[in-house]
N, CA, C and O atoms as a Tinker XYZ file with bonds, in Angstrom:
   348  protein
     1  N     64.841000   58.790000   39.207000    73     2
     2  CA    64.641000   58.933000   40.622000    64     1     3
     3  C     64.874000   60.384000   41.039000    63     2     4     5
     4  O     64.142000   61.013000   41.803000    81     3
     5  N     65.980000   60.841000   40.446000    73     3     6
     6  CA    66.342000   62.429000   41.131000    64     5     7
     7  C     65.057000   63.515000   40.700000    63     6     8     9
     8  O     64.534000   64.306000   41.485000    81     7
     9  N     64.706000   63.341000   39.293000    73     7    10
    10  CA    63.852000   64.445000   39.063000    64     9    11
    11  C     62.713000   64.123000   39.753000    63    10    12    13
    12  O     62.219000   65.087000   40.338000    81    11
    13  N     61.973000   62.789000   39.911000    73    11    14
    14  CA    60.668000   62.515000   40.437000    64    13    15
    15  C     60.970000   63.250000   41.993000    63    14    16    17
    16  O     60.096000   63.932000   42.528000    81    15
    17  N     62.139000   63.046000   42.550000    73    15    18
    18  CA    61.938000   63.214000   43.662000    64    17    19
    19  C     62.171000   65.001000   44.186000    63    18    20    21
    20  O     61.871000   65.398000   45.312000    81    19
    21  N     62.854000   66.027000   42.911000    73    19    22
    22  CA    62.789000   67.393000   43.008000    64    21    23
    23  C     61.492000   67.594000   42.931000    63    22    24    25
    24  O     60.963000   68.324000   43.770000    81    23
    25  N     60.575000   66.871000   41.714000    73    23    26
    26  CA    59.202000   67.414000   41.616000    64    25    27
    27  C     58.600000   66.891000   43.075000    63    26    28    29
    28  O     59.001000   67.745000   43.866000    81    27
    29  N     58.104000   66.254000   43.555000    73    27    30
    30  CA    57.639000   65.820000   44.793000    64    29    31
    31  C     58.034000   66.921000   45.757000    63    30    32    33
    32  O     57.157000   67.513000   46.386000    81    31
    33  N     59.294000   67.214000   45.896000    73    31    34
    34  CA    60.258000   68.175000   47.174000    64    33    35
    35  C     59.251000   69.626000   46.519000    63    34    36    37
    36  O     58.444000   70.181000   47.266000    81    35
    37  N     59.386000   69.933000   45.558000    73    35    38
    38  CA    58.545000   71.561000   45.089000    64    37    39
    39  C     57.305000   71.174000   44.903000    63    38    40    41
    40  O     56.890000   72.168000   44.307000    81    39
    41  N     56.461000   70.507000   44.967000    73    39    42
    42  CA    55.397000   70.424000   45.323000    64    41    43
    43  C     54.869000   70.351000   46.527000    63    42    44    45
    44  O     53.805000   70.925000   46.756000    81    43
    45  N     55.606000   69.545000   47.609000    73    43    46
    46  CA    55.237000   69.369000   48.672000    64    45    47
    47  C     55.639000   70.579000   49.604000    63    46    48    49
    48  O     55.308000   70.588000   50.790000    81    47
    49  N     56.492000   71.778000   48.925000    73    47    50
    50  CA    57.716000   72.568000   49.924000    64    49    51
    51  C     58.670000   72.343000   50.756000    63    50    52    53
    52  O     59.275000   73.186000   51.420000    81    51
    53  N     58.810000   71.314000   50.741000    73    51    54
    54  CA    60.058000   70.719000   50.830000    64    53    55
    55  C     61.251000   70.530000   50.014000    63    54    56    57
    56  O     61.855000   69.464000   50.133000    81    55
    57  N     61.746000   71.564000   49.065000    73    55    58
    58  CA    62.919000   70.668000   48.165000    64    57    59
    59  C     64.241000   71.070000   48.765000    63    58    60    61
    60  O     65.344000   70.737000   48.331000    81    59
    61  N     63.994000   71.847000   49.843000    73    59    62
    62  CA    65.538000   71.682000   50.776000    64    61    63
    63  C     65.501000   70.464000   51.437000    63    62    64    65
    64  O     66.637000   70.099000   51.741000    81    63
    65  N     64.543000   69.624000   51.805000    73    63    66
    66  CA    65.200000   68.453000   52.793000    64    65    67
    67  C     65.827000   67.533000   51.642000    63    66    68    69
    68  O     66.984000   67.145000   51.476000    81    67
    69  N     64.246000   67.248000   50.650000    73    67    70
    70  CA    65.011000   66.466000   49.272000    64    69    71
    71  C     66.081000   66.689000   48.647000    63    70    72    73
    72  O     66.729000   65.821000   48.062000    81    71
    73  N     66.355000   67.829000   48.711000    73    71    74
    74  CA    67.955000   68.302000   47.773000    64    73    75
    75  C     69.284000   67.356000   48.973000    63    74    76    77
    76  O     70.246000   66.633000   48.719000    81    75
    77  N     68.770000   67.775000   50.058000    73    75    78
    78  CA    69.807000   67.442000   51.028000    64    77    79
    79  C     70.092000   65.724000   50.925000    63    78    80    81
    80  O     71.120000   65.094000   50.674000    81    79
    81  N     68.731000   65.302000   51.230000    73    79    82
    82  CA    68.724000   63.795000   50.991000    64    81    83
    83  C     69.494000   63.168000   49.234000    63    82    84    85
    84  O     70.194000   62.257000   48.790000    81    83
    85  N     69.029000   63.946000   48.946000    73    83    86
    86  CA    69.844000   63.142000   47.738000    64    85    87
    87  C     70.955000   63.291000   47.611000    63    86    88    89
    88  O     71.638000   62.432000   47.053000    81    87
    89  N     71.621000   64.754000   48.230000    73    87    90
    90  CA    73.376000   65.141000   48.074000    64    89    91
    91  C     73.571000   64.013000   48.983000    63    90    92    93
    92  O     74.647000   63.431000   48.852000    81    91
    93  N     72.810000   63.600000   49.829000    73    91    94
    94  CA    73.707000   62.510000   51.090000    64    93    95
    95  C     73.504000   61.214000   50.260000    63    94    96    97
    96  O     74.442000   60.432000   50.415000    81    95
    97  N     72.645000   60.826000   49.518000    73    95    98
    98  CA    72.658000   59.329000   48.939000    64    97    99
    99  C     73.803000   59.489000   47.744000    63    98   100   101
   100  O     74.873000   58.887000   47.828000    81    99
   101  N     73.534000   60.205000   46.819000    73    99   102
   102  CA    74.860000   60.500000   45.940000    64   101   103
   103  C     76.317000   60.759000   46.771000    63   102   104   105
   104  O     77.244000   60.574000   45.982000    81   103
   105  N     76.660000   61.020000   47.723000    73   103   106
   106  CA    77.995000   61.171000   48.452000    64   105   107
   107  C     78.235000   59.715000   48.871000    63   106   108   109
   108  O     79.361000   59.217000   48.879000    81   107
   109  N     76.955000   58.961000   49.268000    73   107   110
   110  CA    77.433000   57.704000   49.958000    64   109   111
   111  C     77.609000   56.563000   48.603000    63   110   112   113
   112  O     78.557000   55.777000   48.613000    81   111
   113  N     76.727000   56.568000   47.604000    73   111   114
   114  CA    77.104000   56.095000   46.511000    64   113   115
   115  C     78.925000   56.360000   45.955000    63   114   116   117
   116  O     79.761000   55.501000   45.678000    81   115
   117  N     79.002000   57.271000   45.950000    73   115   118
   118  CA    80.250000   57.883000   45.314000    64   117   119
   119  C     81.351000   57.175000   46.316000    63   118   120   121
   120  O     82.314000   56.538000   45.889000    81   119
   121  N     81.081000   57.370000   47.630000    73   119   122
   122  CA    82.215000   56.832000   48.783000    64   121   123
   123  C     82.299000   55.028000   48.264000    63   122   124   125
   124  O     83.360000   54.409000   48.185000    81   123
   125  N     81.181000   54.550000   48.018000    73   123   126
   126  CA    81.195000   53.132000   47.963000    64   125   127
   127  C     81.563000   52.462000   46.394000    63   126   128   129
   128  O     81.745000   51.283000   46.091000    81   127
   129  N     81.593000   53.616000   45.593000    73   127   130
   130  CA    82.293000   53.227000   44.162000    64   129   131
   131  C     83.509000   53.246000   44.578000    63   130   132   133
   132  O     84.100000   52.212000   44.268000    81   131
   133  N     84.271000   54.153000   45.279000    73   131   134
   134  CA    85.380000   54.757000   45.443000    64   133   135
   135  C     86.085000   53.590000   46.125000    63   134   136   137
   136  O     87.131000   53.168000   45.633000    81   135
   137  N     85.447000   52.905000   47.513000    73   135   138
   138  CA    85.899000   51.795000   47.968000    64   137   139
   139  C     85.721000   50.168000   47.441000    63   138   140   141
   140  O     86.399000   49.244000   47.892000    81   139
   141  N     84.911000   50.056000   46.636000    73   139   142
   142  CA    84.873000   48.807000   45.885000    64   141   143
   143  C     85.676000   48.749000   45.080000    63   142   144   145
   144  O     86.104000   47.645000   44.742000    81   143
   145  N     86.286000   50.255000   44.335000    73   143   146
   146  CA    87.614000   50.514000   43.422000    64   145   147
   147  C     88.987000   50.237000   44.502000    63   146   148   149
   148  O     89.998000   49.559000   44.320000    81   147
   149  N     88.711000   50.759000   45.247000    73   147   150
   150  CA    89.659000   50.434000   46.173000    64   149   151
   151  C     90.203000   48.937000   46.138000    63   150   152   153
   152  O     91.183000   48.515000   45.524000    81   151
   153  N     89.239000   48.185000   47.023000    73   151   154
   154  CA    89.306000   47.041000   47.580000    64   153   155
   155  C     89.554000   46.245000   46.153000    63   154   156   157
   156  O     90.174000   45.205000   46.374000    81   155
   157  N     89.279000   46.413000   44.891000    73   155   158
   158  CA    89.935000   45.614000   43.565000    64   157   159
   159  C     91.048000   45.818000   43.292000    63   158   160   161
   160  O     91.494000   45.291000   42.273000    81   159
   161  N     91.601000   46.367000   43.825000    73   159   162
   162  CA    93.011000   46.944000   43.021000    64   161   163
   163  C     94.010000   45.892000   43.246000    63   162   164   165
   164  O     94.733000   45.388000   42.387000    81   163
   165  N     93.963000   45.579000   44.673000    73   163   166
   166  CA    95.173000   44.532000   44.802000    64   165   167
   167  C     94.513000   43.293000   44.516000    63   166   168   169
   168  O     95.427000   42.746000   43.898000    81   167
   169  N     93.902000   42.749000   44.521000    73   167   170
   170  CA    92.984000   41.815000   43.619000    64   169   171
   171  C     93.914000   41.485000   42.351000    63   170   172   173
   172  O     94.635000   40.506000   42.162000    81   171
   173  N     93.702000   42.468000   41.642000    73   171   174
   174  CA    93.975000   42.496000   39.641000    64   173   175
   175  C     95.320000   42.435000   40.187000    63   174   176   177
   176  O     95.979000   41.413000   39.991000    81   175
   177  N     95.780000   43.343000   40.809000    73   175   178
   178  CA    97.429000   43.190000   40.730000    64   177   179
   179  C     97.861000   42.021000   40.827000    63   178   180   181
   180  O     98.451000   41.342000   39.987000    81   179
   181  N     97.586000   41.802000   41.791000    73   179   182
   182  CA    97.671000   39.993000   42.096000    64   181   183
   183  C     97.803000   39.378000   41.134000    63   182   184   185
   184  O     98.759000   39.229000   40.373000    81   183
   185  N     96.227000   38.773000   41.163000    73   183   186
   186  CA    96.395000   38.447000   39.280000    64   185   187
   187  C     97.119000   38.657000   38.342000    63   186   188   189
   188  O     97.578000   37.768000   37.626000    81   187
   189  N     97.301000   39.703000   38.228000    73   187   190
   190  CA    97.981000   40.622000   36.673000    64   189   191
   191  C     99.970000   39.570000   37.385000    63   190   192   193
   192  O    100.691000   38.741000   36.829000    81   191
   193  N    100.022000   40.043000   38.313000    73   191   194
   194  CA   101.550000   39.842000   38.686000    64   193   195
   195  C    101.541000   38.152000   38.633000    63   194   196   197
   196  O    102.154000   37.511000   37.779000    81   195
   197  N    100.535000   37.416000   39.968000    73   195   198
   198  CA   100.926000   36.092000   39.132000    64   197   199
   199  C    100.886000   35.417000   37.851000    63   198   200   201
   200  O    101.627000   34.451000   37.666000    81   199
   201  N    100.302000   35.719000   37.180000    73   199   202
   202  CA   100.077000   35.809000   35.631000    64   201   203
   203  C    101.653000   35.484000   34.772000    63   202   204   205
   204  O    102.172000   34.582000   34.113000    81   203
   205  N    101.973000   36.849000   35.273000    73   203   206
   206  CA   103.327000   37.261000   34.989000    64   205   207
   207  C    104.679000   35.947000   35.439000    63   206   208   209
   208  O    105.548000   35.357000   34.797000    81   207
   209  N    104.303000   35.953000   36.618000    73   207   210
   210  CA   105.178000   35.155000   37.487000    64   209   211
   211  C    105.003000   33.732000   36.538000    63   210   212   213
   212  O    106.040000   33.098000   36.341000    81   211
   213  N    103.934000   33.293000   36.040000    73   211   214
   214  CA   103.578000   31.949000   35.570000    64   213   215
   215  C    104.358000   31.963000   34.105000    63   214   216   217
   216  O    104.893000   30.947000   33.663000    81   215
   217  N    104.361000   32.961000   33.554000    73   215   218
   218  CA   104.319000   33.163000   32.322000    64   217   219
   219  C    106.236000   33.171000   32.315000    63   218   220   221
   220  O    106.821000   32.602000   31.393000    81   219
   221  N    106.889000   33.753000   33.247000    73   219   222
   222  CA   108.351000   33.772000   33.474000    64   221   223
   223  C    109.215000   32.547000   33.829000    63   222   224   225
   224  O    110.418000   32.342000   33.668000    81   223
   225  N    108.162000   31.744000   34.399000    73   223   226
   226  CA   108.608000   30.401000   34.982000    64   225   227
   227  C    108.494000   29.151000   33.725000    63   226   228   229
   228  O    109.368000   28.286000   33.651000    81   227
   229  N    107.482000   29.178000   32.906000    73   227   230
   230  CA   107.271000   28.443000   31.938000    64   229   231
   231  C    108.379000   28.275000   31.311000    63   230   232   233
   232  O    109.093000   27.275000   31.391000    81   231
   233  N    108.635000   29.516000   30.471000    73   231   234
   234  CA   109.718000   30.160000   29.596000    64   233   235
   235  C    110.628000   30.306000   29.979000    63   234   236   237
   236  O    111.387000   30.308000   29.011000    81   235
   237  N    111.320000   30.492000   31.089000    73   235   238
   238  CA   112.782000   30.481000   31.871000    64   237   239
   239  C    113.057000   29.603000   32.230000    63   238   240   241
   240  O    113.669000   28.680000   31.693000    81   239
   241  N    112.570000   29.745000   33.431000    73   239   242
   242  CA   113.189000   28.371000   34.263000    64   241   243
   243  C    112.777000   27.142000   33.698000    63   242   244   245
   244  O    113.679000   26.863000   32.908000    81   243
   245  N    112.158000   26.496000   33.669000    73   243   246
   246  CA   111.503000   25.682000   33.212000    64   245   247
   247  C    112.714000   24.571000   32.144000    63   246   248   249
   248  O    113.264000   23.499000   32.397000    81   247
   249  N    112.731000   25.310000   31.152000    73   247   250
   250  CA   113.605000   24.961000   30.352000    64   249   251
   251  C    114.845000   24.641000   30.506000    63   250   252   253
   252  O    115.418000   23.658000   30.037000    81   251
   253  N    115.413000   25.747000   31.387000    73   251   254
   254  CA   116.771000   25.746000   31.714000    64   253   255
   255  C    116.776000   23.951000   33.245000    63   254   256   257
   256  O    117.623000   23.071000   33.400000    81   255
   257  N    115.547000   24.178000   33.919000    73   255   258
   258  CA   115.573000   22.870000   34.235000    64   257   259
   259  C    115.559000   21.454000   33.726000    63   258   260   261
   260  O    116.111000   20.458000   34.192000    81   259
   261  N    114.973000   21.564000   32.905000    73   259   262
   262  CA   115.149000   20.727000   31.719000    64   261   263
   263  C    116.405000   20.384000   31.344000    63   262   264   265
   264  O    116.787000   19.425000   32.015000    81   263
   265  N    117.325000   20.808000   30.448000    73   263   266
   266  CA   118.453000   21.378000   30.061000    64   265   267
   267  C    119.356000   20.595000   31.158000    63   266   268   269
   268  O    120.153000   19.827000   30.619000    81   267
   269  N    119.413000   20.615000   32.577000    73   267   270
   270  CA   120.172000   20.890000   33.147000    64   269   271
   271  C    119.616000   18.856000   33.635000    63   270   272   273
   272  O    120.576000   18.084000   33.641000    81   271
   273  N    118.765000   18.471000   33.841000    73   271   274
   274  CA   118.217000   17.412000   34.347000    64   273   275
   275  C    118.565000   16.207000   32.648000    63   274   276   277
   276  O    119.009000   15.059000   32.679000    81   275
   277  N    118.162000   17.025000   31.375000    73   275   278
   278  CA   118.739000   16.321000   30.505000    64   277   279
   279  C    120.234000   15.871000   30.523000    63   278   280   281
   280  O    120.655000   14.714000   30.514000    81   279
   281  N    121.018000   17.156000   30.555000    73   279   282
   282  CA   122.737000   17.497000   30.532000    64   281   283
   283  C    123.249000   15.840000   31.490000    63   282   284   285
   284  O    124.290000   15.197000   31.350000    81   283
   285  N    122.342000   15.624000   32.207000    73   283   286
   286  CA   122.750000   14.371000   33.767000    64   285   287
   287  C    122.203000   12.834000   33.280000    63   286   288   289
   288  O    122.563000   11.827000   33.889000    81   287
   289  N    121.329000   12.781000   32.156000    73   287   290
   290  CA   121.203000   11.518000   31.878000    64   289   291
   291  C    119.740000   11.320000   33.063000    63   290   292   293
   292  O    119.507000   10.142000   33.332000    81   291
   293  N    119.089000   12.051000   33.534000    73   291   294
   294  CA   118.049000   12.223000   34.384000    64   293   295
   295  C    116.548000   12.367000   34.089000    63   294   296   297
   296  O    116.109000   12.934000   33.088000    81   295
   297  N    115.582000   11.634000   35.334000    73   295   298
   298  CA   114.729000   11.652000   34.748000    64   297   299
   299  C    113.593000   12.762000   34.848000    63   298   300   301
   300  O    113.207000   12.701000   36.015000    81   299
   301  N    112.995000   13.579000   34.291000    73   299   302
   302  CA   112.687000   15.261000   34.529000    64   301   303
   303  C    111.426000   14.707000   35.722000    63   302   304   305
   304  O    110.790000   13.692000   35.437000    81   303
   305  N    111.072000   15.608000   37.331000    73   303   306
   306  CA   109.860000   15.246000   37.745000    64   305   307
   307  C    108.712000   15.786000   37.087000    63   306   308   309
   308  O    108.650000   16.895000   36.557000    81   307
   309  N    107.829000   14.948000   37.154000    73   307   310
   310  CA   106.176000   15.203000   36.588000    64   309   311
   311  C    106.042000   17.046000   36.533000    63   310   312   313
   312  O    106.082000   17.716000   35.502000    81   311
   313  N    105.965000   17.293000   37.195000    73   311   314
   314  CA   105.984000   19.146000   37.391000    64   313   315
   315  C    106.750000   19.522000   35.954000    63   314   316   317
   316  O    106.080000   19.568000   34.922000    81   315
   317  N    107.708000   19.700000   35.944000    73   315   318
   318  CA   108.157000   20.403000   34.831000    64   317   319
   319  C    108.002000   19.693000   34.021000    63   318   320   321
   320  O    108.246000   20.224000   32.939000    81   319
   321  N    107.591000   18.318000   33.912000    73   319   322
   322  CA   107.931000   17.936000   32.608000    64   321   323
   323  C    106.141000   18.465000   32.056000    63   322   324   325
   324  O    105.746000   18.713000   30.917000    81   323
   325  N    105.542000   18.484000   33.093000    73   323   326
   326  CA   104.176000   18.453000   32.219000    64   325   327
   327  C    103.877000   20.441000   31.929000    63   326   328   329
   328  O    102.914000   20.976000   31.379000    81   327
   329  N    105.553000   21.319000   32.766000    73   327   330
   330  CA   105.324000   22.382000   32.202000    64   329   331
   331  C    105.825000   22.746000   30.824000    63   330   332   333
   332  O    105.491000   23.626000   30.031000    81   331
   333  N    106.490000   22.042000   30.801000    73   331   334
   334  CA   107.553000   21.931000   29.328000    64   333   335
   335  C    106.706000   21.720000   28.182000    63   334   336   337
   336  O    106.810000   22.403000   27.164000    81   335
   337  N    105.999000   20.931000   28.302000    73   335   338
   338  CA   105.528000   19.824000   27.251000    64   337   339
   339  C    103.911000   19.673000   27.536000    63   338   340   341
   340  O    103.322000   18.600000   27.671000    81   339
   341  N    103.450000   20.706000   27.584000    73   339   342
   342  CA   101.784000   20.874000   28.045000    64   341   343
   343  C    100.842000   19.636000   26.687000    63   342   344   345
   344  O    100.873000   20.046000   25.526000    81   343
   345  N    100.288000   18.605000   26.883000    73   343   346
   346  CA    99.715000   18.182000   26.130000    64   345   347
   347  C     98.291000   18.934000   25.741000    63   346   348
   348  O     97.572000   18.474000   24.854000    81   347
């Protein structure tokens, strides 16, 4: 697209408006990579952190609830027991 459109701009005598037009489509491209990078970030974090959060609860707590609901002669609720013991 860029070269077709320098050759067109020096042929026609125009390759100052074309030069201009394209620095403005490449700036607005660039602004809208820049903000779609943006607007993902807390997205993944999110993700990435509950991830984390899931992965801490399995393995920690989880167990130690267990543990503690066994220790009582008790019966574990559905929730942990099906985190404990994933079939």
């Amino acid at each position: 697209m860029y070269i077709s459109m320098v050759r067109s701009g020096e042929n026609g005598g125009n390759l100052g408006m074309i030069m201009k037009r394209l620095a403005d489509y490449y700036e607005r491209q660039d602004r809208l990579r820049s903000q779609i990078r943006s607007a993902m970030i807390y997205p993944a974090f999110m993700t990435v952190f509950g991830f984390a959060v899931v992965v801490f609860m399995v393995t920690n707590i989880v167990p130690k609830i267990t543990r503690i609901f066994e220790s009582r002669d008790a019966a574990l609720p559905l929730p942990p027991r099906a985190a404990d013991r994933p079939q």
